[in-house]
Every structure is written in C-alpha cells, then in structure tokens.
C-alpha positions as CSV (number, residue, x, y, z in Angstrom):
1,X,-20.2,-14.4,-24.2
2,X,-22.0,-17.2,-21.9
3,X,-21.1,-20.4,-22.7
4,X,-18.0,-19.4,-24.5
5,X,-14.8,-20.3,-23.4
6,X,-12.5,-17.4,-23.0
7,X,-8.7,-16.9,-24.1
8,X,-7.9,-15.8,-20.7
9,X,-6.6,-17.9,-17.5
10,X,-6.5,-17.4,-14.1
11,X,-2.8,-18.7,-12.8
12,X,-2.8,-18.9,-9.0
13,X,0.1,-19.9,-6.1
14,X,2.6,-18.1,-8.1
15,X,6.1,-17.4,-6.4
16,X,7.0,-14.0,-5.9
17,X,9.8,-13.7,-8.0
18,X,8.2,-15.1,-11.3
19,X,8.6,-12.3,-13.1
20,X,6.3,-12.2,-16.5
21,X,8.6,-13.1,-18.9
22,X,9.2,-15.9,-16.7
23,X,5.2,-16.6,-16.6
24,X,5.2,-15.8,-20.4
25,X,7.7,-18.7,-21.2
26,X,6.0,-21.6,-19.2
27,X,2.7,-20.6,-19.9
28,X,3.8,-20.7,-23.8
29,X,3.8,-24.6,-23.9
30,X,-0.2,-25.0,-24.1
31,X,-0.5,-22.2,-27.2
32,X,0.6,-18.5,-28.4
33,X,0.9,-16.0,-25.1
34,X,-0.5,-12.8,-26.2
35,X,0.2,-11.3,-22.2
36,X,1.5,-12.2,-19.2
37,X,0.3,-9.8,-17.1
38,X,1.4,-9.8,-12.7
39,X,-0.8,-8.5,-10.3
40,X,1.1,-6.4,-7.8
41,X,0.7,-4.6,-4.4
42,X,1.5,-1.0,-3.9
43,X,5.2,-1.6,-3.4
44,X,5.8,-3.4,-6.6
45,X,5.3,-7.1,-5.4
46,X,3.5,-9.4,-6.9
47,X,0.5,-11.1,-5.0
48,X,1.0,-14.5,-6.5
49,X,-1.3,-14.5,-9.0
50,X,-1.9,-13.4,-12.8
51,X,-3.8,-13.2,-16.0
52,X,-2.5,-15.1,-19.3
53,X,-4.4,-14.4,-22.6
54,X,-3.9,-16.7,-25.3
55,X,-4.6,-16.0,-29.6
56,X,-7.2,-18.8,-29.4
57,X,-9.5,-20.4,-26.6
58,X,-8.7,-23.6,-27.2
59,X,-5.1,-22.8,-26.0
60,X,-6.2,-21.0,-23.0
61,X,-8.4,-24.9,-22.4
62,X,-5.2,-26.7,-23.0
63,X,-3.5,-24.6,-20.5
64,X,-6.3,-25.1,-18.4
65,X,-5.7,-29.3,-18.5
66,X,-1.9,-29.3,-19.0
67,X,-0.2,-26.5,-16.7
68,X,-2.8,-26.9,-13.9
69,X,-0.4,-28.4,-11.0
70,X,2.7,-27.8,-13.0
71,X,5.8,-26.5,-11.1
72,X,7.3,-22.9,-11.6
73,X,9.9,-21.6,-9.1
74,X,9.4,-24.5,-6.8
75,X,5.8,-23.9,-6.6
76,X,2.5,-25.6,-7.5
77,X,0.5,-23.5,-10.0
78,X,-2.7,-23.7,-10.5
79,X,-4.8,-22.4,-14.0
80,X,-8.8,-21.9,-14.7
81,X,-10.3,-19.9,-16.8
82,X,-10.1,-16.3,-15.6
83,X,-13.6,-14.9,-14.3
84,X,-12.3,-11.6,-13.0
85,X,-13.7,-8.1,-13.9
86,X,-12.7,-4.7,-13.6
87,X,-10.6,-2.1,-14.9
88,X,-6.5,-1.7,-15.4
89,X,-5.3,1.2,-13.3
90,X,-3.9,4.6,-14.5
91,X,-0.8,6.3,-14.9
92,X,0.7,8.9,-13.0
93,X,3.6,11.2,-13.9
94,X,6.9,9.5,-13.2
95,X,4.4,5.9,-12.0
96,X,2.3,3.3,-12.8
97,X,-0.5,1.5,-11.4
98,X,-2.5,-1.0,-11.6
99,X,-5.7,-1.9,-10.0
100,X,-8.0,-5.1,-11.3
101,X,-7.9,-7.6,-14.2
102,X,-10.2,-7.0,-17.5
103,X,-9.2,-4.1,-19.5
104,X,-6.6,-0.9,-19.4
105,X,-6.5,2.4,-19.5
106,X,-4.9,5.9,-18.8
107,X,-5.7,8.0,-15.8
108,X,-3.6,11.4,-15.0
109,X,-1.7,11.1,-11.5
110,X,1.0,12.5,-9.6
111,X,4.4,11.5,-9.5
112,X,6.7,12.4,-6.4
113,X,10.4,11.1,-6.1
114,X,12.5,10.2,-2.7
115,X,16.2,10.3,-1.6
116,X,16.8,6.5,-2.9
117,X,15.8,7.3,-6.5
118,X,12.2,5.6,-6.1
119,X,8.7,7.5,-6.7
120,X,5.5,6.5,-5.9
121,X,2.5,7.6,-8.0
122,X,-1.6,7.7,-7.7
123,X,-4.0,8.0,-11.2
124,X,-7.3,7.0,-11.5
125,X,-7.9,4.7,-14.9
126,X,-11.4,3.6,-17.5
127,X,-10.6,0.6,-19.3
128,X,-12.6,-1.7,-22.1
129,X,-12.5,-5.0,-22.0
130,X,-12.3,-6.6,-25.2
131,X,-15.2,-8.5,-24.9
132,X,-13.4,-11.4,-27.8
133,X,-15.5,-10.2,-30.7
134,X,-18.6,-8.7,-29.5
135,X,-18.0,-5.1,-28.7
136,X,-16.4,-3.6,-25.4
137,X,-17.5,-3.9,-21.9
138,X,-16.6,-0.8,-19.7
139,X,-14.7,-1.2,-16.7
140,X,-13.3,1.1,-14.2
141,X,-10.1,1.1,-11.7
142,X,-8.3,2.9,-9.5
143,X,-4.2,2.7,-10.2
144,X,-2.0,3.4,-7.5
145,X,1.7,2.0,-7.8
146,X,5.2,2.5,-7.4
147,X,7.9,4.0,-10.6
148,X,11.0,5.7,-10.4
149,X,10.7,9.3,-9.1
150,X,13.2,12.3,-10.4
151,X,14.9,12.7,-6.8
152,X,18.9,10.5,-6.5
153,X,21.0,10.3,-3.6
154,X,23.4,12.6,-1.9
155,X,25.8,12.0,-4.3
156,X,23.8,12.6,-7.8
157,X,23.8,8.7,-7.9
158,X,20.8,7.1,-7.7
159,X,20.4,4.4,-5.2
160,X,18.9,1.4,-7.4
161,X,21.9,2.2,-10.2
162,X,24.2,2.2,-7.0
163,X,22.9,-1.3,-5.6
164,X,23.3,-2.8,-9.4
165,X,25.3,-5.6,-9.5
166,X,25.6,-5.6,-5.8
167,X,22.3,-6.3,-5.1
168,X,21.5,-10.4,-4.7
169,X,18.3,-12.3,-4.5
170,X,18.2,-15.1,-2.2
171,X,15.0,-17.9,-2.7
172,X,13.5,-21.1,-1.3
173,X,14.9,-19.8,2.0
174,X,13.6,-21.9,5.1
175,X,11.1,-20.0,7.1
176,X,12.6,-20.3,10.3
177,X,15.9,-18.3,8.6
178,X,16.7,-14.7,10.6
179,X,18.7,-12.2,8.6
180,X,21.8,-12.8,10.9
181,X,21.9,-16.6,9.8
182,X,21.5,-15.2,6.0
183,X,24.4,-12.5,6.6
184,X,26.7,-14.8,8.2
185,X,26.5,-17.3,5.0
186,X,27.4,-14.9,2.8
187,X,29.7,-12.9,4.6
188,X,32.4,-15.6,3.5
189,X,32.5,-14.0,0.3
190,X,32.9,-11.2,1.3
191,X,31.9,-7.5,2.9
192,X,28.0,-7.9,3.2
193,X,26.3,-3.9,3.8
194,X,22.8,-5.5,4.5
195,X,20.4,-8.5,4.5
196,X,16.6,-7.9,4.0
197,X,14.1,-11.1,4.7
198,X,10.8,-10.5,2.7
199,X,7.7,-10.8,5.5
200,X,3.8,-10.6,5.1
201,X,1.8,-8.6,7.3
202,X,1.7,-10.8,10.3
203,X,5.8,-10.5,10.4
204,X,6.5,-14.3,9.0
205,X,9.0,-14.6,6.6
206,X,8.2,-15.5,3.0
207,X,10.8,-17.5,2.1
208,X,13.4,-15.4,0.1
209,X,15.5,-12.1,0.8
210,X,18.1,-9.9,-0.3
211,X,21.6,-9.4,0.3
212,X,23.6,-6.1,-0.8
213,X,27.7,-6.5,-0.7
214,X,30.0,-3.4,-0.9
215,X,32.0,-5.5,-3.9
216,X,30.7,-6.2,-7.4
217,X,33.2,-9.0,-7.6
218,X,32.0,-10.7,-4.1
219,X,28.7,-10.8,-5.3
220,X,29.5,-12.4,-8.4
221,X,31.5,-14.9,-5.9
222,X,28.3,-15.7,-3.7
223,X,26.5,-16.3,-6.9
224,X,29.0,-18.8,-8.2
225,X,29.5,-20.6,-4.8
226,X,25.8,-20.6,-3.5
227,X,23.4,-21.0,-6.4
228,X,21.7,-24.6,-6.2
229,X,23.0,-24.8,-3.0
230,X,22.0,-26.6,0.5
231,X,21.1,-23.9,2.8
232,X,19.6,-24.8,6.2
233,X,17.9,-27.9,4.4
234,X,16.5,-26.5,1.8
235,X,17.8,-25.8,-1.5
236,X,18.8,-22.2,-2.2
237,X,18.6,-20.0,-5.4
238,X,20.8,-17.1,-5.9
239,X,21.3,-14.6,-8.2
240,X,21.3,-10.7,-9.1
241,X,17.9,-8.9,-7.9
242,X,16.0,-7.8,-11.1
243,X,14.9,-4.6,-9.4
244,X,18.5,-3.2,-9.4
C-alpha cells in the first residue's frame, strides 16, 4: 500500500559466502526474520544482495536505522526498504531456480545431470505477492538454476560427496593472490589436488577461493593452522566449503 512501510528490506554489498542462515542470524537483531532469502546467478552464487522480511514493519524500520553500515563477513552492508517487483522462479525436475524478488511459485522444467554429480535445470514460475493484508499482486518470473542432477562419477561416487571434507574455502584473500601463491601456502599441510580463485567476468579475482586436498586429515590441519590467519597482508578465513 503507498505510504505504508513494508516488512521487507533490501540488504546490499553482501559477501559471497554469507549464506542465509548466516543473513538470517544478523539480520535477527532489529525484530523476528520471517526469510532470508539470497539472490543467486545461474551457477549457484550469490550476487551480493538479498531480501529480509520481518513479522512487523516496524522491525523491518529498525533494521533499516540499526544494521544499515553494519559489518558481516568483513563487509559493509547496507539495508532500505525493499522496492523490487517480480516473480520467484520455477522448479525444474532434479533443479531450482530463481528469477526476481516479490512472490514464489512453481513452474515445470527439466532436469539433466553431468559426470561430477551436478544438474542444471530451466522452469518457468507465476508467483503472488502477498501484498501485507490487501489481497495478492501477480507477478511472473522465469527460474533457471543449478541442483543436483542423477548422473555420479566413474566410480558410482558422486563428485560433491567425494570432495566432502576435502573441499576448503579460503576468504578475505588479497586481490593481487594467483592460485600458485594459494597452493603453495597450503601445500605445507599437505597433498593439495587443486586451487580454484573465484573471478568476475572481466577475469579479476574476487577475493576468496577454494582448495581441494587428497587427505581429510590435512584439511582439517590447514583449517587448524590458517583460520584467522595473516596471509599476504590481509587476514585469511578458512574453513570447509558448504557446497561439499
């Protein structure tokens, strides 16, 4: 309604590995979090930048004053009161998408899995708004996202159960880092298969990686020894990657 205040926020400058529980649990000190929800690109990354809904409006306004320039994940967010439109995207067999902010909905798609255990899926979805108390407002989107296909490896394993444990993230990485720089830190703690710096479209890097060791236990030792530690200048974050 115009003029009303809404029980929805806009959080911006998010870093990419705030997941939504993560969101959820800061965002929780101005009021009750209803949803936290992430909006991601078509590989599963998030774009920085979310949707909060609060039970009341005045706790979406108190997020607005008191979380506005707060720090998450060594980041500066920002919160307003979300404005955006547009539908939730569908599902697809075997995936899940996701296309604007403003309502949700179901679409039918098609699911197709790969050799590494990962599927990507297409659906088209019509969402409602819940317009806070005065009817719906329709809304429309497209979904078009990433799940987990039907298709393993060679050896009936798939790949993301094989990289669990294994797989580490590495954060607040200096720019200027290369992979070989990365791999040769953590190679002290043992056999390291391969080292993956996360870029944007131009090539840069943005700031944070993965590492994948042949050893549970040296993983676990790189974990221990370089969490919260100086890397390069900055200070590093480590721990296991959520998406293994």
């Amino acid at each position: 309604m115009a003029g009303t205040q809404s029980n929805r926020v806009f959080v911006g400058n998010l870093n990419p590995e705030v997941s939504s529980e993560d969101l959820k649990a800061h965002m929780g000190a101005a009021g009750n979090v209803l949803f936290a929800d992430i909006l991601t690109d078509f590989n599963g990354q998030s774009k920085g930048f979310a949707t909060v809904k609060y039970r009341t409006a005045e706790e979406a306004a108190d997020a607005i004053s008191s979380l506005s320039g707060s720090m998450l994940f060594d980041r500066e967010i920002f919160v307003r009161e979300d404005r955006g439109k547009g539908g939730k995207g569908g599902k697809g067999s075997d995936s899940k998408g996701k296309g604007g902010f403003g309502g949700s909905g179901k679409g039918k798609g098609k699911g197709y899995g790969s050799s590494d255990g990962c599927g990507k899926g297409y659906g088209k979805g019509y969402g409602k708004r819940d317009g806070d108390g005065d009817g719906f407002d329709a809304s429309y989107g497209k979904g078009r996202g990433k799940g987990f296909g039907k298709y393993s490896s060679g050896d009936g394993t798939s790949q993301v159960a094989a990289n669990q444990g294994r797989l580490l993230y590495a954060g607040n990485l200096p720019f200027s880092t290369t992979w070989q720089d990365v791999k040769a830190a953590f190679s002290e703690y043992g056999q390291v298969a391969r080292v993956d710096i996360a870029q944007d479209l131009q090539g840069r890097s943005r700031g944070h990686g993965t590492v994948l060791f042949e050893r549970l236990a040296d993983a676990q030792a790189a974990i221990d020894a370089m969490n919260d530690c100086d890397f390069q200048g900055r200070r590093m974050f480590v721990r296991l990657d959520r998406r293994a």
